[in-house]
NUZA-976379 format. One line per 8 residues: their letters; for each residue y negated, x negated, z of N, C-alpha, C. Coordinates in steps of 0.02 Angstrom, whole numbers, plus 50000, padded with zeros to 5 digits. Each point is the difference from the previous one (the first is absolute). Example, Ala and Ser with C-alpha at 12.3 -4.5 7.8 and 13.67 -1.06 7.14 Angstrom:
AS> 50284/49340/50390/49941/50045/50000/49940/49955/50000; 49947/50018/49964/49941/49958/50003/49945/50039/50037
END
This chain:
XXXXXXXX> 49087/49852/50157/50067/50025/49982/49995/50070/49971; 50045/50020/49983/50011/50046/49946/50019/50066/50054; 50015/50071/49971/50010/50037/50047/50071/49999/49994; 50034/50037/50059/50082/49993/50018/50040/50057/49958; 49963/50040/49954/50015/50039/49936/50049/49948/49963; 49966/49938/49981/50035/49937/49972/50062/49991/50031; 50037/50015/50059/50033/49964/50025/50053/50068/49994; 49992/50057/50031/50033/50067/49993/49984/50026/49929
XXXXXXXX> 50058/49990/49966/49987/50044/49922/50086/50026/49985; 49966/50075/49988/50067/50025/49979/50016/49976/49928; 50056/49998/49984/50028/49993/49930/50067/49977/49997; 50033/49986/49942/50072/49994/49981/50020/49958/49999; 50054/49965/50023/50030/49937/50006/50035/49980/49944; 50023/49927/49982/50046/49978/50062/49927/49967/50032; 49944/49971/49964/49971/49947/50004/49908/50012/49995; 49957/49979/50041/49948/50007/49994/49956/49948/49945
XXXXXXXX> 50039/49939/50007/49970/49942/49939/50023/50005/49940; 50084/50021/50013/50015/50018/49928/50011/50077/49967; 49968/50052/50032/50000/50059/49977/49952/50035/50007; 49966/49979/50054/49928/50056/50001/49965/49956/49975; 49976/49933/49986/49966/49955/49993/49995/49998/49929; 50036/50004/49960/50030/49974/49921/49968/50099/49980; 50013/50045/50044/49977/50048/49986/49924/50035/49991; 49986/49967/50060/49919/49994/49986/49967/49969/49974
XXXXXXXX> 50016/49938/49962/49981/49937/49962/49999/50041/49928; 50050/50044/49984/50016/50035/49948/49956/50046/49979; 49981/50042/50058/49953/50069/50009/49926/49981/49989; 49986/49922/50031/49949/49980/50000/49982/49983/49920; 50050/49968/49950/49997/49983/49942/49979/50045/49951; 50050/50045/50024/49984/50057/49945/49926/50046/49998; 49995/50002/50041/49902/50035/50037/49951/49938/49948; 50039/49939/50007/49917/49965/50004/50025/49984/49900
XXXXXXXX> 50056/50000/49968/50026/50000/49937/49973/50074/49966; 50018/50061/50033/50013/50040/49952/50074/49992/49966; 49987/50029/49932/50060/50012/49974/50025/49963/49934; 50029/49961/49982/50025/49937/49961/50072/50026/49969; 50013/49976/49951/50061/50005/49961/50070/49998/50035; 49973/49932/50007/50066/49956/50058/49972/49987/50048; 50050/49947/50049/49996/49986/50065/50055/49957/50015; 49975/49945/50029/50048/49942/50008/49965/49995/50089
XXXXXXXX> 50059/49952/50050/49977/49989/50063/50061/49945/50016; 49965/49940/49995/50023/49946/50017/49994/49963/50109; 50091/50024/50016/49988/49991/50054/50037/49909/50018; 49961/49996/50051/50007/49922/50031/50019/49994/50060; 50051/49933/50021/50037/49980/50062/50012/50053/50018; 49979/50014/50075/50044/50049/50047/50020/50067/49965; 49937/50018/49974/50005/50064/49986/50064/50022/49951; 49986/49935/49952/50061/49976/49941/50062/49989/50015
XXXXXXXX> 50023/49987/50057/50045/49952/50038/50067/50073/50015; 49951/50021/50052/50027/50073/50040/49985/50049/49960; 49961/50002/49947/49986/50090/49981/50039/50043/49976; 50056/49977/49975/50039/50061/49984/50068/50030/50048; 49987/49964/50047/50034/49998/50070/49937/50058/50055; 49950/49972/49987/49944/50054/50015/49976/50055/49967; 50024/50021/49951/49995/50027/49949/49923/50017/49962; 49988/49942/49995/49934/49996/49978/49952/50019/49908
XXXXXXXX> 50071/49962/49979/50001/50051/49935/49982/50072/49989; 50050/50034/50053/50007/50065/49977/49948/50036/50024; 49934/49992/50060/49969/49990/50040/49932/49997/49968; 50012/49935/49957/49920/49991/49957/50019/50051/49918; 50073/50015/49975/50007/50032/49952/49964/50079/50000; 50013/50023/50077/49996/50083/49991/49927/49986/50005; 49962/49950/50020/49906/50020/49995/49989/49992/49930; 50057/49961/49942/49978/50012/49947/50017/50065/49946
XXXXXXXX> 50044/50054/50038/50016/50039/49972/50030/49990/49937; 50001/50039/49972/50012/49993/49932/49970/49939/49930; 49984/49967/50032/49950/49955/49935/50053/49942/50005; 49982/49968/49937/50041/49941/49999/49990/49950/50044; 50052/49934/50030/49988/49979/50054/50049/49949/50003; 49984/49947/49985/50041/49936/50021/49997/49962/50062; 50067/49976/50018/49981/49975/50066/50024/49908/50001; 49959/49970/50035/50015/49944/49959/50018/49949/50088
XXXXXXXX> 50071/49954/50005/50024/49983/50069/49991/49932/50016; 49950/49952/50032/49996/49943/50000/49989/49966/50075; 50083/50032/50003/50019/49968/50095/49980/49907/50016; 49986/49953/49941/49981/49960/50024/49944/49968/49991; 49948/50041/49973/49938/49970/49989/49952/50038/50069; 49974/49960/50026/49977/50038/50070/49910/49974/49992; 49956/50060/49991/49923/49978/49990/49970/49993/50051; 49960/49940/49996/49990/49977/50062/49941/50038/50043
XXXXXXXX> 49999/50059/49986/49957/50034/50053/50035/50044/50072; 50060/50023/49989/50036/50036/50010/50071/50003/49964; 50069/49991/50048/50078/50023/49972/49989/50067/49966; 49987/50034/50024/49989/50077/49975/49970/50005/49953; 50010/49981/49913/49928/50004/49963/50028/50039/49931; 49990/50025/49973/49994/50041/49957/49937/50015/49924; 50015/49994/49960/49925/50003/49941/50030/50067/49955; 49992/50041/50005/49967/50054/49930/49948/49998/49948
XXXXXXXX> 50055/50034/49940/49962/49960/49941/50001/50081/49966; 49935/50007/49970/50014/50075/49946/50009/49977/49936; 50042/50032/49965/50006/49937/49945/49969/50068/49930; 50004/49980/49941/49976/50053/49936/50052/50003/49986; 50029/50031/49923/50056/50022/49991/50038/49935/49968; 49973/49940/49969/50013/49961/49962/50015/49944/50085; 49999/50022/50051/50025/49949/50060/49930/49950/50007; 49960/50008/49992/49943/49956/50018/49967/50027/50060
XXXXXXXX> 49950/49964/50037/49994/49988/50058/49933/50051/50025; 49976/50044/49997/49942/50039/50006/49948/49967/50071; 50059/50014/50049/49962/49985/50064/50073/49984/50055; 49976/49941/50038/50035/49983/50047/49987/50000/50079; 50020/50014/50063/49979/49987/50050/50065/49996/50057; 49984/49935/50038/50051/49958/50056/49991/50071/50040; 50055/50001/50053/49983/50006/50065/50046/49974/50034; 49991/49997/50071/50053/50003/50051/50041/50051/50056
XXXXXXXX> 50056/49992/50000/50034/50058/50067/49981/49947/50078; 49937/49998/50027/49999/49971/50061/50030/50041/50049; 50050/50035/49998/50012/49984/50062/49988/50105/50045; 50069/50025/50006/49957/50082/50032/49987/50050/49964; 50004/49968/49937/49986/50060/49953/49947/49975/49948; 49956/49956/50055/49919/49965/49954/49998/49987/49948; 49962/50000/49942/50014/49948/49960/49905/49967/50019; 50003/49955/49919/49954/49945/50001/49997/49969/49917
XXXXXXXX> 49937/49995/49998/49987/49978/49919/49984/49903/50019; 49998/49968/50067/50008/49973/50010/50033/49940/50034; 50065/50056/50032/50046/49965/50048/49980/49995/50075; 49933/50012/50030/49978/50026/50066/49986/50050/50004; 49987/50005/50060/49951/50074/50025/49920/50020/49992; 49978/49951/49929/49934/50001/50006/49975/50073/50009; 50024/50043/49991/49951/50059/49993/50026/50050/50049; 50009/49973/50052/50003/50021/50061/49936/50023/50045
XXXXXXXX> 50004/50083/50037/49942/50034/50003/50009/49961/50086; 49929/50009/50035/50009/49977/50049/49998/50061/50057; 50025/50030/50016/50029/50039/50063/49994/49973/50060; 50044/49948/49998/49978/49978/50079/49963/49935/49995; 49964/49978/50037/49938/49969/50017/50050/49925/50024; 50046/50019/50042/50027/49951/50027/50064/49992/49981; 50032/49932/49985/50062/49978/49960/50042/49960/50056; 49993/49979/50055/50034/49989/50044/50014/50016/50041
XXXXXXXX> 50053/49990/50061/50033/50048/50029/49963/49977/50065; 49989/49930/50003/49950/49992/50076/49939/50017/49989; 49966/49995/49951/49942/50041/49991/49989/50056/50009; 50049/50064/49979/50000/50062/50017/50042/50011/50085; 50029/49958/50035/50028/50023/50051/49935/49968/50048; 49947/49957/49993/49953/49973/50025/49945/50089/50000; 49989/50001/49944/49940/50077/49977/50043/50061/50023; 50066/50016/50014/50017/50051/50042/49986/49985/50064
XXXXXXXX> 49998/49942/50038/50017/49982/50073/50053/50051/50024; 49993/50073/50012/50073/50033/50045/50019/50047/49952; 49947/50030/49970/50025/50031/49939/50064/49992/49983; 50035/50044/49948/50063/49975/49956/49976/50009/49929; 50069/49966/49976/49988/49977/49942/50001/50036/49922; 50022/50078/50018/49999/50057/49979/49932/50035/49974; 49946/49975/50069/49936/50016/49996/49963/49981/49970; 50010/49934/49980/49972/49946/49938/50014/50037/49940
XXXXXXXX> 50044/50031/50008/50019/50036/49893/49965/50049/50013; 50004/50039/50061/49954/50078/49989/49907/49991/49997; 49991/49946/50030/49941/49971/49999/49974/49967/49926; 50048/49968/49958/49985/49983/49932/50020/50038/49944; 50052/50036/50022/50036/50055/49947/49948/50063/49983; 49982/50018/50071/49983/50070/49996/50058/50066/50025; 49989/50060/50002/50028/50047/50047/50070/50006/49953; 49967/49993/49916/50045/50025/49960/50074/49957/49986
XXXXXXXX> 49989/49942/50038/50070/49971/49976/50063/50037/50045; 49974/50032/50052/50066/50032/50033/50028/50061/49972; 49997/50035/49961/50008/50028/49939/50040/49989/49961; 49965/49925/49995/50050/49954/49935/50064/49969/50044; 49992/49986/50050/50080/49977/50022/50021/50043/50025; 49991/50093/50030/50035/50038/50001/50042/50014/49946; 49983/49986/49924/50032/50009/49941/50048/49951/50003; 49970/49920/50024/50052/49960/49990/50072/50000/50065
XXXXXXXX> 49964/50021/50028/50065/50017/50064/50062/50037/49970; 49970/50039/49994/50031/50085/49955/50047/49973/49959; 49983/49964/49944/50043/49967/49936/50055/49932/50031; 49964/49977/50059/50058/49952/50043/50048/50031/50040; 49981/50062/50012/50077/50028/50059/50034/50033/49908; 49973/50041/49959/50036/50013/49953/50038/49941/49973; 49985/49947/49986/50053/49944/49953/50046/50006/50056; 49988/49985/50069/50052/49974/50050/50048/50085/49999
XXXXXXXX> 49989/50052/49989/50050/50072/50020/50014/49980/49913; 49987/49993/49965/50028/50005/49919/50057/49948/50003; 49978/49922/50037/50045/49957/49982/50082/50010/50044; 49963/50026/50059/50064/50009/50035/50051/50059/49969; 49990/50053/49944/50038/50041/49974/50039/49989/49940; 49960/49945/49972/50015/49977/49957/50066/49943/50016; 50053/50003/49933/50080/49963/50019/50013/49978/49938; 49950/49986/49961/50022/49989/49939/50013/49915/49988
XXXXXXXX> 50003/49956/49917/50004/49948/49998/49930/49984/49998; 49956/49936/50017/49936/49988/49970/50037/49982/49923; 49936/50003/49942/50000/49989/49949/49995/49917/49975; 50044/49966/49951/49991/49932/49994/50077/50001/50001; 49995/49914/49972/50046/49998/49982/50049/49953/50063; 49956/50013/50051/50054/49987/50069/50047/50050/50027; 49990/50053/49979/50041/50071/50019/50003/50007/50048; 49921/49990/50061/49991/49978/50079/50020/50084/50006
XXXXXXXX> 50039/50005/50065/50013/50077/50044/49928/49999/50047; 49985/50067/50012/49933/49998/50048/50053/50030/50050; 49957/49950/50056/50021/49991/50087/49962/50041/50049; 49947/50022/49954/49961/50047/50056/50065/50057/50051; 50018/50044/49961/50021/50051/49996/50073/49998/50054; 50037/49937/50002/50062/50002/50022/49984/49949/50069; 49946/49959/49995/49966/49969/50080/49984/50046/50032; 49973/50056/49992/49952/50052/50017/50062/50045/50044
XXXXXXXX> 50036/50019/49949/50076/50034/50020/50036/49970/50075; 50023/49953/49987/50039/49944/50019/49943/50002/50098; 49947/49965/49975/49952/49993/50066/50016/50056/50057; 50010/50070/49995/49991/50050/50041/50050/50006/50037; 50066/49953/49970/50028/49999/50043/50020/49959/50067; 49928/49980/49992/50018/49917/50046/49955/50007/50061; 49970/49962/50053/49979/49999/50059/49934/50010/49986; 49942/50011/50025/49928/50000/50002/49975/49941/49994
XXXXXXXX> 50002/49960/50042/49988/49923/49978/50019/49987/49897; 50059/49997/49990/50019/49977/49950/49959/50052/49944; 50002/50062/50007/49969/50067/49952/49930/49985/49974; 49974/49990/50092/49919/50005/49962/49970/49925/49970; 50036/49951/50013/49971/49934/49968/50028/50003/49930; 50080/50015/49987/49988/49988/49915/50012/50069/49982; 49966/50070/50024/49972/50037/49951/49954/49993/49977; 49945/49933/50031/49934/49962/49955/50037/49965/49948
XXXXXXXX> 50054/49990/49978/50032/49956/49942/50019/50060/49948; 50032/50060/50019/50003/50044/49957/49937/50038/49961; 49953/49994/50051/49944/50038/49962/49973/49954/49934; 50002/49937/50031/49983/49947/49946/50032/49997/49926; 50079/49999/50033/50036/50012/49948/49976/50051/49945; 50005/50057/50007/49972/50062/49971/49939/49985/49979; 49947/49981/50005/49950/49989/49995/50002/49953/49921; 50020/49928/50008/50015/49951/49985/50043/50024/49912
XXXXXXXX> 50043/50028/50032/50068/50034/49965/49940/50068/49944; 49962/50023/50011/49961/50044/49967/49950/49959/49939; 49989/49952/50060/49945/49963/49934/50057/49972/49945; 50065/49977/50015/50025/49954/49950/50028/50045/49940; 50001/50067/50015/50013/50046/49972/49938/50042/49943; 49953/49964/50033/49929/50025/49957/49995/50049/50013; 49989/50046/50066/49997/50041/50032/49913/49989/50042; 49972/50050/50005/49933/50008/50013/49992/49953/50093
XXXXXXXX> 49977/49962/50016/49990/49968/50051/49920/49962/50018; 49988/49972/50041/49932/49985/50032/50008/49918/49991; 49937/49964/49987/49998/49933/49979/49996/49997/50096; 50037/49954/50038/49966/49993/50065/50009/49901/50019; 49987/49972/49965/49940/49982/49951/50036/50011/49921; 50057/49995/50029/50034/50005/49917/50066/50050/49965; 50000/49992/49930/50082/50059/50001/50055/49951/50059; 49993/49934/49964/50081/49962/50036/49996/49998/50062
XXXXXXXX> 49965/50016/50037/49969/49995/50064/50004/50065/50041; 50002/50058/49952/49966/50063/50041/50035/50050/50044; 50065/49966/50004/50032/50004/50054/50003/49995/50074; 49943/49965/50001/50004/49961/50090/49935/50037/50028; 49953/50023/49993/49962/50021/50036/50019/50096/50024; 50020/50025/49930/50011/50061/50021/50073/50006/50041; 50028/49962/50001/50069/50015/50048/49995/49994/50065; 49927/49924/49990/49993/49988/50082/49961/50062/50046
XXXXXXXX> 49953/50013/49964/49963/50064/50020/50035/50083/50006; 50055/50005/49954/50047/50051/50003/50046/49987/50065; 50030/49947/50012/50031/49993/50064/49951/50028/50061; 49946/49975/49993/49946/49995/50076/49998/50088/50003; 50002/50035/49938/49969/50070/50010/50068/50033/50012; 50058/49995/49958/50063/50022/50036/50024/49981/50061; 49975/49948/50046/50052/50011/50045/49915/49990/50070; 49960/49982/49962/49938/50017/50088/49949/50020/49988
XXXXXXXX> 49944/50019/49950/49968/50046/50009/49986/50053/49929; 49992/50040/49994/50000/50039/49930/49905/50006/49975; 49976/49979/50038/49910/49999/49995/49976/49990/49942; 49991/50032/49937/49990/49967/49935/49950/49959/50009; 49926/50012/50021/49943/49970/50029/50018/49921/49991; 50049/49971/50048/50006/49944/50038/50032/49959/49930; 50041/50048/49960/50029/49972/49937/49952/49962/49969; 49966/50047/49971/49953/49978/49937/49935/49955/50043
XXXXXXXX> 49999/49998/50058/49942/49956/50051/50032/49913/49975; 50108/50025/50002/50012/49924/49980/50005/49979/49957; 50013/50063/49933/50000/49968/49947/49930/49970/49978; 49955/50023/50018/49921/49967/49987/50015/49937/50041; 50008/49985/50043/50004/49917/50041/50077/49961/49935; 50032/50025/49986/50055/49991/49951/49960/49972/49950; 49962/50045/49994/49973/49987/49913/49943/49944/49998; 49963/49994/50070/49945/49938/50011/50045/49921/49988
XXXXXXXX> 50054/50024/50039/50023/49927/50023/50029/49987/49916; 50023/50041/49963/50022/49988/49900/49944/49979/50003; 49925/50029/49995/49963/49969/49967/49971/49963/50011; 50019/49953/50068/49969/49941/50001/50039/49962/49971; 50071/49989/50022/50056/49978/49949/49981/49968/49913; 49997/50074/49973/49979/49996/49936/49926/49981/49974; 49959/49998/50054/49926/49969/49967/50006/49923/50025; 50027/49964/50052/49988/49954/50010/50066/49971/49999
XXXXXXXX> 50052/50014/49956/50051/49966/49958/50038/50024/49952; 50082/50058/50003/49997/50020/49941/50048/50048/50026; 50050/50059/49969/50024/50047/50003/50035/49991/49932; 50017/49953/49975/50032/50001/49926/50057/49960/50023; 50079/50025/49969/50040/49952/50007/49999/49967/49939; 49973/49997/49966/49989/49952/49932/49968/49940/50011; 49953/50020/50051/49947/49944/50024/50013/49961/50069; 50032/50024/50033/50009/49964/50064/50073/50022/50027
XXXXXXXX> 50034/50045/49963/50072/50002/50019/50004/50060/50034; 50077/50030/50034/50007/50052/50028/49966/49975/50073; 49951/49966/50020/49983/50013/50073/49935/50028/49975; 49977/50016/49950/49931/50029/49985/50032/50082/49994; 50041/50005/49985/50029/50090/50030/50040/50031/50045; 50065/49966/49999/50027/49998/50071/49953/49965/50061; 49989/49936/50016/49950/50012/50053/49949/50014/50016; 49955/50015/49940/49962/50037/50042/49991/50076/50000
XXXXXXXX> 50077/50020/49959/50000/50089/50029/50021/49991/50073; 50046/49954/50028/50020/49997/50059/49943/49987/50057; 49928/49939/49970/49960/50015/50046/49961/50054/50018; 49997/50039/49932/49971/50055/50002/50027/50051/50066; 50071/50007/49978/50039/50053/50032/49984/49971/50092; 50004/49951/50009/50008/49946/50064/49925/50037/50023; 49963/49968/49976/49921/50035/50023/50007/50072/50014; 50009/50025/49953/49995/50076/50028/50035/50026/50034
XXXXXXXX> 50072/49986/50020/50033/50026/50064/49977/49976/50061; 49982/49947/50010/49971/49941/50039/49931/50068/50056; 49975/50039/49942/49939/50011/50008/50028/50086/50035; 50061/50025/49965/50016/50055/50036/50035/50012/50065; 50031/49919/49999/50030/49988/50068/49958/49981/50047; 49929/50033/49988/49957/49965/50060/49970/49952/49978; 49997/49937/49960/49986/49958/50028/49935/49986/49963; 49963/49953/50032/49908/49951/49991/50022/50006/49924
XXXXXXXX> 49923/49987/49998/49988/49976/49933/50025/49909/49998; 49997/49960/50038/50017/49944/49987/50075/49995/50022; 50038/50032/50002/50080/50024/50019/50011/50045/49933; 49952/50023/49973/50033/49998/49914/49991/49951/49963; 49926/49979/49999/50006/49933/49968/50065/49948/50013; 50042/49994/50068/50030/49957/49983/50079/50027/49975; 50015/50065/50014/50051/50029/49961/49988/49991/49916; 49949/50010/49975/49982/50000/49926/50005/49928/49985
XXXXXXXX> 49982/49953/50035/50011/49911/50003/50078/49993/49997; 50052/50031/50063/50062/49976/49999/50028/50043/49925; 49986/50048/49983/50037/50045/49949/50008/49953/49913; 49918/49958/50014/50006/49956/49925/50034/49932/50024; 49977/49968/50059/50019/49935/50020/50082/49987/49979; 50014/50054/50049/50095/49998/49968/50019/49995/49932; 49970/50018/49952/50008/50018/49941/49968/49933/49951; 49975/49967/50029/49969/49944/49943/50055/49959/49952
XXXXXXXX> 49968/49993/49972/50056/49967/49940/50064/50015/49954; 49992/50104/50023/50049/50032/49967/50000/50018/49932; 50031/49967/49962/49992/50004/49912/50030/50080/49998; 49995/50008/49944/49986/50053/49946/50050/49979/49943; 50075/50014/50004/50048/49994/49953/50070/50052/49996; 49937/50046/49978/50048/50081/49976/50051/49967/49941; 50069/50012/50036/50045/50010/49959/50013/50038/49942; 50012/49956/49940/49990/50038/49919/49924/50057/49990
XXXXXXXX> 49956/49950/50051/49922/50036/49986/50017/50077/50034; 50034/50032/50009/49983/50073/50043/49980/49991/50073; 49960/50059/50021/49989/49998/50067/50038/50023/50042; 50053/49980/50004/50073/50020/50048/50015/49954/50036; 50022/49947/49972/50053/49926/50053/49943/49935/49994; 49979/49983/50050/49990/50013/50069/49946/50052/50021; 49961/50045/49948/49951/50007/50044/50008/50080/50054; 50064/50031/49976/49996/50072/50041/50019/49973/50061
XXXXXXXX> 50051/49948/50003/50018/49988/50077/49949/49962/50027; 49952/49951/49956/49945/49985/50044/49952/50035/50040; 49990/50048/49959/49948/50081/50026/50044/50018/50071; 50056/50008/50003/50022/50011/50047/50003/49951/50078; 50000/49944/49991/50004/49957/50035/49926/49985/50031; 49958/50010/49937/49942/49977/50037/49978/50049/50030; 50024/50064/50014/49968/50058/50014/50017/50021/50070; 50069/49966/50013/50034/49976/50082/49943/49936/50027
XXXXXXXX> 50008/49966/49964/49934/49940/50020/49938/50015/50028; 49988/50056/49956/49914/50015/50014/49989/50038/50100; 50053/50032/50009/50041/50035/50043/49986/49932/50052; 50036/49964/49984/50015/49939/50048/49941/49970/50023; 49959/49965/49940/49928/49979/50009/49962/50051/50037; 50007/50057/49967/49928/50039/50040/50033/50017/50092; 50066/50011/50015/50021/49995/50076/49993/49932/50020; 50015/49939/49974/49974/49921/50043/49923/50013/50014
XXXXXXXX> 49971/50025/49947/49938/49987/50019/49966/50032/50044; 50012/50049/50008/49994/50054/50063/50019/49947/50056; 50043/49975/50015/50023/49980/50071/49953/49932/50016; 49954/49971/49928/49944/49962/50028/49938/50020/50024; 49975/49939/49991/49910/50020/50011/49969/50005/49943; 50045/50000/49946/49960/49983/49933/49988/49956/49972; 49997/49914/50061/49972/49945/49973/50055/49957/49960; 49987/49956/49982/50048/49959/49959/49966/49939/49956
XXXXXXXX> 50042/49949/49960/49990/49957/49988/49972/50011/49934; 50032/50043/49949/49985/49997/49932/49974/50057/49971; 49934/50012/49993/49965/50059/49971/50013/50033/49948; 49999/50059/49982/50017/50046/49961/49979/49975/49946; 49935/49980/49991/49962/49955/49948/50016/49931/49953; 50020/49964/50087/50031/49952/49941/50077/49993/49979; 50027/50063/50029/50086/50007/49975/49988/50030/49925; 49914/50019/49992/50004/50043/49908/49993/49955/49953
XXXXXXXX> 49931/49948/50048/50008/49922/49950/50069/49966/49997; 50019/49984/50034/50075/49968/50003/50035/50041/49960; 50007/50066/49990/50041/50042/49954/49986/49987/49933; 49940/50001/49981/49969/49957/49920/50016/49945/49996; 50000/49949/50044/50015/49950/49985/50064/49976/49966; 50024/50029/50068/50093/50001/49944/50006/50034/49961; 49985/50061/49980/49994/50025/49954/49986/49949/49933; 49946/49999/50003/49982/49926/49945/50035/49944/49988
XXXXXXXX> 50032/49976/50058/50061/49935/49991/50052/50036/49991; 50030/50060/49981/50076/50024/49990/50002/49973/49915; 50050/49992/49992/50019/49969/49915/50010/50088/49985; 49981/50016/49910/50001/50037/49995/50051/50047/49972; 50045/49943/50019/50076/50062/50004/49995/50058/50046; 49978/49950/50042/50016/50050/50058/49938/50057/50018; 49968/50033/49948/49931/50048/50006/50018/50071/49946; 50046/50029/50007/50037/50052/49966/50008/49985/49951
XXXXXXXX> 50040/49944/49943/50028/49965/49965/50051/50031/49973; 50059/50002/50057/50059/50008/49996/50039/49931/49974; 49961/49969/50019/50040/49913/49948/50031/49953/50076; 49970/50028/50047/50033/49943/50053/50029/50062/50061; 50003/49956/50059/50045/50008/50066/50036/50064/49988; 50012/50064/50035/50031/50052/49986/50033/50030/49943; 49937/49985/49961/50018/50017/49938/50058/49967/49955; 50010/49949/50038/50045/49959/49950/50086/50002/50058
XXX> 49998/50045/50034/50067/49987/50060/50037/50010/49961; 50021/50054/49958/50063/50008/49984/50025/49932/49931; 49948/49965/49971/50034/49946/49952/50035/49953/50057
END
């Protein structure tokens, strides 16, 4: 597996497949092109479907600066390597074809000249979750990243911590409209309000919904936020972890100990199925930011390493078979209130699991196969389309 750098990446929303992805596919073009007359970039299915709802255009336009630049929209031709596919073409001045090259938005930010992860570095040694909770025996699961990472990744998620309590204090100040042509009001700001005046019980469970909100509400705004595994997603881990430090311990240490167990349990997720809602639907970002978030509170509330494993199990299990059908393609309806919901969830999972022994019927492992699976049998309306369920409520 890859290192958990992949999984924590700062950058601009709304969308990691359709904005950082289409962006680096771009950056990558132009390096390996040089400099050409024109420039044409023919995008396909998902990317085609949702992109100007993701604002993907404008996204792959500013890496072309100033040069000429056509953009070409073919929401229903889908190549069969990958939904996410995209070809750049440099063209001469007379529109002829100099040099061409595919890629893909897999998924986080990734891209791919072939629609997988072939060129994936290997970091960790071990890709399963009973395999590595077998090679810790009492160990935790924190120790596995510092053991394959090196000293320097805590560094790197002190930065990413840093940029997750900032989206969550930016989003909550923020009262403006999101942008699009839903004219959505952001909820961070007036839940947040509203909450303080209510009982302790009621405050501290959905001030984990406000932080989300804000969070959520920042990326859709294209506001600077953390992939945790994803933009549509990156709501649920930092709210869950912002709750645990506002209201029981302030220890940064213990933070970034979970965002590393956070970021193992993404990348088993994403090496041994997928993190794309293009490819397997919104349970490849909503659940498994929620298992993510599930594992790592799991782990600050005390509990085993196999008492996270099964919080990180209940956080996706719940979540299987959840499509990916952003209304008019923006990342607003359903997905800010999903960030929020699953971020109370993760909450929920990681306290059941505490009150076990850890054991249980259905392994973390095979709730990721089972997550591909359906993933693969969802029709592909329903894989950020915008052509089916949600998307179509108000006709």
């Amino acid at each position: 597996m890859d290192s958990i750098r992949n999984i924590f990446k700062i950058g601009v929303g709304p969308s990691s497949s359709h904005t950082m992805g289409p962006v680096k596919a771009s950056q990558l073009f132009l390096k390996m092109i040089g400099d050409a007359p024109k420039y044409k970039v023919a995008l396909y299915g998902s990317l085609a479907a949702t992109g100007k709802g993701h604002l993907t255009n404008i996204a792959i336009s500013k890496q072309f600066a100033n040069k000429i630049l056509e953009i070409e929209w073919h929401p229903d031709i889908f190549l069969p390597e990958h939904p996410n596919g995209m070809v750049f073409f440099a063209l001469d001045s007379d529109g002829n074809v100099l040099k061409s090259q595919k890629y893909f938005s897999i998924g986080g930010g990734d891209v791919s000249t072939s629609g997988t992860r072939d060129d994936e570095k290997q970091v960790y040694p071990l890709n399963k979750m009973t395999d590595i909770l077998e090679y810790l025996k009492t160990r935790k699961l924190w120790e596995y990243v510092d053991e394959c990472e090196g000293g320097q990744i805590w560094g790197y998620l002190d930065e990413i911590w840093a940029v997750m309590k900032t989206s969550i204090r930016n989003g909550l100040e923020h009262e403006s409209t999101l942008p699009g042509v839903l004219h959505l009001p952001r909820k961070a700001s007036s839940v947040y309000s509203r909450l303080h005046g209510m009982n302790q019980f009621v405050k501290r469970r959905y001030m984990t919904m406000a932080y989300a909100f804000a969070v959520a509400e920042e990326n859709a705004s294209g506001q600077t936020i953390v992939t945790a595994p994803t933009c549509g997603s990156c709501g649920v881990v930092p709210a869950s972890l912002f709750t645990y430090s506002e209201n029981y311990e302030h220890y940064e240490k213990k933070i970034l100990h979970a965002l590393a167990t956070a970021g193992l349990i993404g990348n088993l997720i994403k090496h041994n199925a997928s993190i794309s809602g293009a490819e397997v639907g919104c349970q490849g970002e909503v659940g498994s930011a929620c298992s993510m978030a599930a594992g790592a509170l799991c782990q600050l509330l005390g509990g085993s390493p196999h008492q996270v494993e099964y919080a990180a199990e209940m956080g996706l299990e719940h979540h299987l078979g959840l499509t990916c059908d952003p209304v008019c393609g923006l990342v607003q309806v359903p997905c800010i209130e999903r960030n929020a919901f699953a971020a109370v969830r993760a909450i929920d999972a990681a306290s059941y699991s505490i009150l076990t022994d850890g054991k249980h019927l259905i392994s973390f492992d095979k709730v990721v196969r089972v997550m591909k699976a359906t993933g693969n049998d969802l029709p592909s309306i329903y894989k950020e389309t915008s052509l089916g369920g949600l998307a179509n409520a108000e006709e």
